[in-house]
C-alpha positions, 0 to 999 in steps of 0.5 A: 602426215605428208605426203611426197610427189614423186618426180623425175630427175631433174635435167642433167644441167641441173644436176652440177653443183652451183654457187651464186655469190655476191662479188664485191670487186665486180659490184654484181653477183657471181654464179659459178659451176664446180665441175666447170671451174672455168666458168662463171656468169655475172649478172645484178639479180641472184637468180639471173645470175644462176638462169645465166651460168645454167644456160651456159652450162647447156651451151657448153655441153652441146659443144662438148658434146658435138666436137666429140669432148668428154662432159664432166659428171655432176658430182653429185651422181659420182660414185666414191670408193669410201677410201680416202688416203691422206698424207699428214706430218708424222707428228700427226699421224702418231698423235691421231694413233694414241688419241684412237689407242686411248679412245680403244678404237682403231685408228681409220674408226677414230680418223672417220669419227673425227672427220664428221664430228 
């Protein structure tokens, strides 16, 4: 059995979500912030590349902050709906019925089901 040490929530820079990659036009690594699309830091070791967009992050968030600017809310603590609406091809949305139809469900089950499978 093991056992879980409880933490604190982890800074709010560190809450965004990150991606380091490796840059073959740039010959370096790319680390970049979803909910700061504008963003990115480039640096020759993986990990100084996210130390460089995090601190960038936090540099930009005090701006935000002073000039008074709305921060963006990491994803991963937004709340969703559970309501996706999506716009397909007729052909689709009459194929996805009768397959549900066949399966005897309906049709947002089928469309749900489908989604995570």
């Amino acid at each position: 059995m093991s056992a879980r040490k409880a933490t604190a929530a982890p800074s709010p820079v560190a809450q965004y979500r990150y991606s380091v990659q490796w840059s073959p036009e740039d010959h370096e690594f790319v680390a970049t912030v979803l909910e700061f699309p504008s963003l990115s830091w480039l640096d020759e070791d993986q990990f100084e590349a996210l130390r460089g967009i995090e601190q960038l992050v936090s540099d930009v968030i005090d701006e935000m902050t002073q000039a008074g600017d709305p921060v963006p809310e990491p994803i991963a603590t937004q709340k969703f709906s559970g309501r996706l609406n999506l716009r397909v091809p007729p052909e689709l949305h009459r194929k996805l019925a009768i397959e549900a139809a066949n399966h005897g469900m309906p049709l947002n089950k089928y469309a749900t089901e489908r989604l995570t499978a």
